[in-house]
C-alpha positions as CSV (number, residue, x, y, z in Angstrom):
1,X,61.6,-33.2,-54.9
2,X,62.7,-31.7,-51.4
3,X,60.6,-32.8,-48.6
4,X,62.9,-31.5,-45.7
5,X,60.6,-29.2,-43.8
6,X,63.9,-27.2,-43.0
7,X,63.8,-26.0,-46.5
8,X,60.2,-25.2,-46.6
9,X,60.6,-23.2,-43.3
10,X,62.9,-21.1,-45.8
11,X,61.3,-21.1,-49.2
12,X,57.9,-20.3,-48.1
13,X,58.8,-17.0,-46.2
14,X,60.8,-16.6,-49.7
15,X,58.9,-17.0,-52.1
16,X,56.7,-14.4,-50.6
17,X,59.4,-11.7,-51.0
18,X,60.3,-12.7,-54.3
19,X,56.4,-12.4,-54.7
20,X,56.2,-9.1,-53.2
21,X,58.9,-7.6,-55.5
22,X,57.8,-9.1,-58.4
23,X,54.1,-7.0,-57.5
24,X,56.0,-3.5,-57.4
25,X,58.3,-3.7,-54.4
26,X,61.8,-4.1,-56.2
27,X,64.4,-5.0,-53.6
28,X,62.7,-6.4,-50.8
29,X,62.5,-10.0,-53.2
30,X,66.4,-9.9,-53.0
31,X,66.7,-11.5,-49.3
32,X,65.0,-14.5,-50.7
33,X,68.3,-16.5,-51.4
34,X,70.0,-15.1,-48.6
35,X,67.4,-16.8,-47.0
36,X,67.4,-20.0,-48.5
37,X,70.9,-20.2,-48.9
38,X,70.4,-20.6,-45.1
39,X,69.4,-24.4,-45.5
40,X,71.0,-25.4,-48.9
41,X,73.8,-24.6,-51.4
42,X,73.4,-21.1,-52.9
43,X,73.7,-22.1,-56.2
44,X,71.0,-25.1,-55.9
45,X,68.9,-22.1,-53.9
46,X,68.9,-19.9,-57.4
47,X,68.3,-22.8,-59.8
48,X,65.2,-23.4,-57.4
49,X,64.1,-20.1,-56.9
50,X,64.8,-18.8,-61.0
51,X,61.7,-21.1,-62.1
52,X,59.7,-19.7,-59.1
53,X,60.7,-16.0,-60.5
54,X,59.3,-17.0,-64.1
55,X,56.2,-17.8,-62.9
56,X,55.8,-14.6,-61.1
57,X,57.3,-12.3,-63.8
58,X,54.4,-13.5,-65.9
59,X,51.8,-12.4,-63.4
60,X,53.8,-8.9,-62.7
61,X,54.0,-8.5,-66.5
62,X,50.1,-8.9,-67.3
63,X,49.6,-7.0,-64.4
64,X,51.7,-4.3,-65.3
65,X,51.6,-4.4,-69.3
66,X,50.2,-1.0,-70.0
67,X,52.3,0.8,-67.3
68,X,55.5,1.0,-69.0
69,X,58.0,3.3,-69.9
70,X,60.2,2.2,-72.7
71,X,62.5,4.9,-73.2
72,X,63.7,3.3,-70.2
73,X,63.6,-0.4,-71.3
74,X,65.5,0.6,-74.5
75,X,68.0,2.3,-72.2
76,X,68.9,-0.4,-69.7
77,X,68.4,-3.7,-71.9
78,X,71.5,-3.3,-73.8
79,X,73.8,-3.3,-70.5
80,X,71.4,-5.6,-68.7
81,X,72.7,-8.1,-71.6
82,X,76.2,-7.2,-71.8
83,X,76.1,-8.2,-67.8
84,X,74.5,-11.2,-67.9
85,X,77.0,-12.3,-70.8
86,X,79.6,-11.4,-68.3
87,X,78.1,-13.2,-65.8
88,X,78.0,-16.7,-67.8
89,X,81.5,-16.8,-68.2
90,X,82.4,-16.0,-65.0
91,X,79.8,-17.5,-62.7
92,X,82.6,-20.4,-61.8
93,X,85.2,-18.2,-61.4
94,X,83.5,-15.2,-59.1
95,X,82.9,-15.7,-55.0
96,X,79.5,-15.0,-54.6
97,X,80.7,-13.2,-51.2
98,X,82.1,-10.7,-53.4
99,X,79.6,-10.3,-55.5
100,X,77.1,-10.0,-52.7
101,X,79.3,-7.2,-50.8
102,X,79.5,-5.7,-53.9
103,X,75.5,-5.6,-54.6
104,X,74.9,-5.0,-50.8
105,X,77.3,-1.3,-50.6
106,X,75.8,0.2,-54.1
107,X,72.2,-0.3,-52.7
108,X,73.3,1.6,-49.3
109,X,75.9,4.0,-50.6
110,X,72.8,5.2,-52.9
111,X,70.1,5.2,-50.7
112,X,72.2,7.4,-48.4
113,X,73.8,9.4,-50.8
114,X,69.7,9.8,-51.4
115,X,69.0,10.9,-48.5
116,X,72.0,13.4,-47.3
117,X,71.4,15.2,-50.5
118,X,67.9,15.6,-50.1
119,X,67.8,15.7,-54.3
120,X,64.7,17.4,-55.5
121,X,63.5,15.2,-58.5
122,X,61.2,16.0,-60.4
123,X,57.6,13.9,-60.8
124,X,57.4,13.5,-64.7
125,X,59.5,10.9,-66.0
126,X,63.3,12.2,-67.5
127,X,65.3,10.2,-69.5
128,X,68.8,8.8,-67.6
129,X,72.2,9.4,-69.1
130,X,72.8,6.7,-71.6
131,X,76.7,6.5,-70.1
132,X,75.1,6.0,-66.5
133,X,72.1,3.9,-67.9
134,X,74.6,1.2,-69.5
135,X,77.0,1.1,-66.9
136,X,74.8,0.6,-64.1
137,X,72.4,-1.9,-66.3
138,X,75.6,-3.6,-66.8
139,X,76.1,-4.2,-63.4
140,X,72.6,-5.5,-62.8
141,X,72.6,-7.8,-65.5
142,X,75.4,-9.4,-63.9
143,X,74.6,-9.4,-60.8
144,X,71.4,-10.8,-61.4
145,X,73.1,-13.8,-62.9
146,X,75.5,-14.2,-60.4
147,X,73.5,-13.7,-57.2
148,X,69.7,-13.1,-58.4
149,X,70.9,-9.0,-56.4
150,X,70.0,-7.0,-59.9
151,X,67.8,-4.3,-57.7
152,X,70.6,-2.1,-56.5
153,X,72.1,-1.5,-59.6
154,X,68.5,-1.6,-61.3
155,X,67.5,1.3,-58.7
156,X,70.5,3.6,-59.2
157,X,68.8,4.8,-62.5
158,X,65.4,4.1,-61.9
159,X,64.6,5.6,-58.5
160,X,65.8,9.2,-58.9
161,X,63.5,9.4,-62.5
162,X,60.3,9.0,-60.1
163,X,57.9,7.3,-62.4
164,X,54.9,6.8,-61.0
165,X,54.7,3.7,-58.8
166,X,52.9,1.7,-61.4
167,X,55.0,2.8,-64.2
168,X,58.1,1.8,-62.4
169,X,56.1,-1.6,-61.4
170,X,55.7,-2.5,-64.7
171,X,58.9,-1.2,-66.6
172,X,60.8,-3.3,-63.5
173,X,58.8,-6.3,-64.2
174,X,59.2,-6.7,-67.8
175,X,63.3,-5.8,-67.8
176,X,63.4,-8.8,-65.4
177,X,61.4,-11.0,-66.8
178,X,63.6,-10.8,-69.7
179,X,66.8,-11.3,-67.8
180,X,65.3,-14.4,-66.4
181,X,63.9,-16.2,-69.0
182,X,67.5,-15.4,-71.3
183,X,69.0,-16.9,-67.9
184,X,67.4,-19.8,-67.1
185,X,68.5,-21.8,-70.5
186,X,72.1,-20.4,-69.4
187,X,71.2,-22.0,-66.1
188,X,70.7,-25.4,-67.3
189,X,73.7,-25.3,-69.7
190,X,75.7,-24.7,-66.9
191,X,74.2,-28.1,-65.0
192,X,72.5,-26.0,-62.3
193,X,68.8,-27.5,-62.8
194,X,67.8,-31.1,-62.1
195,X,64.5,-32.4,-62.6
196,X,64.2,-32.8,-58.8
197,X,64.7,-28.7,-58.5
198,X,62.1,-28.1,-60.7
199,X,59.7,-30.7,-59.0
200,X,60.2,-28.5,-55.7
201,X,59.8,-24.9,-57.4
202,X,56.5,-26.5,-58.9
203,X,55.1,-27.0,-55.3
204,X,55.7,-23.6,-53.9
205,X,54.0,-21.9,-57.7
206,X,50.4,-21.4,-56.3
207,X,52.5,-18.9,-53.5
208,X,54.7,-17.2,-55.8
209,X,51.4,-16.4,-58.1
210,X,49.2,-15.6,-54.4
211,X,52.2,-13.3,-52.8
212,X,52.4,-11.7,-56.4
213,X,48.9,-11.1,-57.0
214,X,49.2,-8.9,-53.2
215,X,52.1,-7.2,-54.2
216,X,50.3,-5.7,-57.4
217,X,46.9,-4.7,-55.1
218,X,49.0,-3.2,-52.5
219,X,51.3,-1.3,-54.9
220,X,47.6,0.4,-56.5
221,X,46.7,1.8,-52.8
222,X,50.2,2.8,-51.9
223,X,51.2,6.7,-52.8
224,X,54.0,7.8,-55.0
225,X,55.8,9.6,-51.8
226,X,55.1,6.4,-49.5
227,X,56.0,4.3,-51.8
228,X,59.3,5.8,-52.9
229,X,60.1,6.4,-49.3
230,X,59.6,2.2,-48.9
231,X,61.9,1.2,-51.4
232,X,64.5,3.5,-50.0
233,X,64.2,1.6,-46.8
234,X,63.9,-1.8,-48.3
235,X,66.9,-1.0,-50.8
236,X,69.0,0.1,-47.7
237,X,67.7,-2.7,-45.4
238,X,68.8,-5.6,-47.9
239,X,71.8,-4.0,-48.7
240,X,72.9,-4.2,-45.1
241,X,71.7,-7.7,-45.8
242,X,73.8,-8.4,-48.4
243,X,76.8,-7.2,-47.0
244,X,76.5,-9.5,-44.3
245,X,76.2,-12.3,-46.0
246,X,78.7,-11.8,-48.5
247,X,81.3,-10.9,-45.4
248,X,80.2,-14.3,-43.9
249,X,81.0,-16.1,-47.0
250,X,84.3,-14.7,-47.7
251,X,85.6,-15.7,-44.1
252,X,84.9,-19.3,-44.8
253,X,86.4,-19.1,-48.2
């Protein structure tokens, strides 16, 4: 188990993202292993943090179970599969720093593109082009492997449909709960979890269920417009994020 306080400085502030997202406020979760990448290895910084995500994707998923839309599920699982498959066999071959730039521009290309066109959605729930749905699940799935970044691509289709904010909670919750439980038996086949990881994501569990638990209560008193409007600005602000990062990574490449 890790006992550097350096780490801890890291993964605490983390996990509450990743607890934060997991209650309703996809995105913001996504700056957790830029953050802890700060102190360690960014692929021992996923295999720590995926366990950490299981826990919580249980508490989203009870939270969330009868707010679902699965039209959409049925939509976006097939791609989110095909990515991840994609993302095994090439998870030693890909730069993270590309994958990273990659994730960081689609988040704020579309939260711009959002905004300049001022698009007039409507409230009730419409069902995304499959074309559009697969390609962009596609995506996600593999960048969720790669880099634990599915949001962006996850938000292209989701945030124009505007469900309501506790249908999109939950539909968001189980899709990557699923990803992450069909990825964490990938992750160990791949040698990227040690008992010693798994000792350390076990200490910060009591946090990731706590900072979940919030999310979900604050996603209940937040309204749709406010809400909306919040991801937006989380999307865009991770993205710049991720760019960052990813730019910093190639340079020393």
């Amino acid at each position: 188990m890790i006992t550097d306080w350096h780490f801890y400085a890291a993964a605490i502030p983390g996990t509450i993202l990743l607890g934060m997202g997991k209650g309703g406020f996809s995105g913001i979760g996504m700056l957790a292993l830029p953050l802890v990448a700060l102190v360690m290895p960014p692929l021992q910084a996923a295999a720590i943090l995926l366990p950490i995500l299981m826990v919580q994707d249980i508490v989203g998923v009870w939270a969330f179970r009868h707010d679902v839309s699965r039209p959409h599920l049925k939509l976006m699982f097939p791609g989110g599969m095909l990515g991840m498959l994609i993302g095994y066999f090439t998870a030693a071959r890909v730069p993270g720093g590309v994958v990273l730039v990659m994730v960081g521009l689609i988040g704020v290309v579309f939260v711009l593109d959002q905004m300049l066109r001022k698009r007039r959605v409507s409230v009730v729930p419409v069902k995304p082009p499959f074309i559009k749905a697969s390609v962009w699940s596609t995506i996600c799935g593999f960048t969720s492997f790669i880099a634990n970044a599915g949001g962006p691509p996850y938000q292209v289709v989701m945030l124009p449909q505007k469900l309501p904010p506790r249908v999109y909670a939950g539909t968001s919750a189980i899709f990557f709960a699923v990803i992450n439980y069909i990825k964490f038996p990938a992750f160990i086949y791949l040698g990227q979890v040690s008992a010693a990881n798994l000792a350390t994501s076990a200490v910060l569990f009591p946090l990731a269920i706590a900072a979940t638990m919030a999310g979900v209560w604050i996603v209940r008193k937040v309204p749709a417009e406010g809400f909306y409007k919040l991801i937006q600005t989380l999307t865009f602000c991770v993205g710049v994020k991720l760019i960052w990062d990813g730019l910093r990574q190639l340079e020393t490449f």
